[in-house]
C-alpha positions, 0 to 999 in steps of 0.5 A: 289350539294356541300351539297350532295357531303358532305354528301356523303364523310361523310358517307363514313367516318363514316366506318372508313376504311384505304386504305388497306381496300379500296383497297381489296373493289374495287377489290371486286367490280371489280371482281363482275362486271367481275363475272357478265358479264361472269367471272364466280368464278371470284369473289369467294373470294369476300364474305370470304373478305367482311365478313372479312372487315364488319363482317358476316351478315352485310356483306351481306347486304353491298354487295346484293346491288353491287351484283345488279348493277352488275346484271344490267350491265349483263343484259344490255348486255346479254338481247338479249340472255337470255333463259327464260324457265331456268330463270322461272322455278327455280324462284318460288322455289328460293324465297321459298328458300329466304323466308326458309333463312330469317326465319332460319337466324342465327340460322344456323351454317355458316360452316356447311351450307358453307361445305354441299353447297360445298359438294353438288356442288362438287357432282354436278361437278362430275355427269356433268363431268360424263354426258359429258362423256356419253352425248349420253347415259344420258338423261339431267335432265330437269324436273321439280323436277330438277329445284325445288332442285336446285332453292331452294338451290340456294335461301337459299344459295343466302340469306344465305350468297350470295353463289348461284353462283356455284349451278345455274352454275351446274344447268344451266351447265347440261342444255348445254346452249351456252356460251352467253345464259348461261351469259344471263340467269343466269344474269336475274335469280340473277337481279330476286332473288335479287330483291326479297330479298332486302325487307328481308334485309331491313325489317327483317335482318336490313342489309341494308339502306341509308348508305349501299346504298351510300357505294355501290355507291362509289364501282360503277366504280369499278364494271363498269371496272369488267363488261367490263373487264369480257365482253371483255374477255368473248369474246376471249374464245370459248364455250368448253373453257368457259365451262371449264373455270365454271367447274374448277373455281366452282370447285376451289369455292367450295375449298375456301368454305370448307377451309374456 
């Protein structure tokens, strides 16, 4: 035991981060728990800070696996709520967008991949903002091509640069999902496409192994004080209030996102 603790405090090490870094680390892990559990945007300034600390592309790797466990502490609580229908029906085109992200690569430039993704959710906001306003006179896209779209982008966007949060949200959003199954579905839908791309960044990208695991470990209680913090809170807020709460910090992603 003494032996494995060892090992694992050297590889820590052997990042060679100082406290600040540290820190902005576990903030990262605590606003993706939150952000899983119900605190949707809550961590949309995870990704521009990893990438900030790791670099890129390695950053992505260092944080698909974070991304995961906070799936599974989601999908822990909110199984019970999950609307299968909108989980499936995306899932095929996603890995099809995972599949278009990997093979594209670097060969994208990030800033501008980064500005259409923000421009194409800020379009989306605005037609759902329209629909609710019209809610009675606009049929909900609930057709197969719909799903398509938004399963594809959000599947080269997830690969890309693990920036599909506010794409499934817009998604899932048109589909007037209660606030619980909203939580639930998109849960199993990113523990699902995440798991799918865990091969790629292994095999192809080379962006994560053993010291990219024992990493992500170390940020764990971090991520378990997010997921009951977002859950805690999650509760306090109504259904009209939560979908409030997605519509302006998705809309404040896509800011962050084009500034950046």
């Amino acid at each position: 035991m003494a032996a494995l603790f060892h090992d694992f405090v050297a590889i820590l090490q052997s990042f060679e981060l100082g406290p600040v870094e540290w820190a902005l680390i576990m903030l990262c892990g605590i606003l993706v728990g939150a952000a899983k559990t119900g605190l949707s945007g809550a961590a949309f300034i995870v990704v521009p800070t990893l990438a900030m600390i790791f670099g890129g592309k390695p950053s992505t790797g260092m944080l698909l696996p974070m991304l995961i466990m906070g799936d599974i502490f989601a999908v822990s609580y909110y199984n019970r709520h999950t609307n299968w229908m909108y989980v499936l029906k995306p899932i095929p085109w996603a890995v099809a967008g995972v599949v278009i992200g990997v093979l594209v690569g670097n060969q994208v430039s990030g800033n501008v991949f980064t500005t259409l993704i923000a421009v194409t959710v800020i379009m989306g906001l605005i037609l759902m903002v329209w629909q609710d306003r019209r809610r009675n006179h606009i049929v909900v896209p609930d057709y197969w091509w719909f799903s398509a779209i938004m399963g594809m982008i959000g599947g080269f966007s997830t690969m890309i640069g693990n920036s599909a949060g506010p794409i499934m949200s817009i998604y899932l959003l048109t589909m007037y999902l209660p606030k619980n199954i909203f939580i639930g579905t998109k849960a199993w839908f990113f523990m699902l496409i995440n798991l799918v791309k865990v091969p790629f960044h292994v095999f192809s990208w080379h962006t994560i192994d053993w010291r990219t695991f024992t990493f992500d470990l170390a940020v764990l209680p971090a991520l378990a004080i997010g997921a009951y913090i977002g859950v805690r809170v999650v509760r306090l807020i109504p259904e009209k209030g939560y979908r409030i709460l997605v519509i302006a910090t998705t809309a404040v992603a896509c800011v962050v996102m084009l500034s950046g």
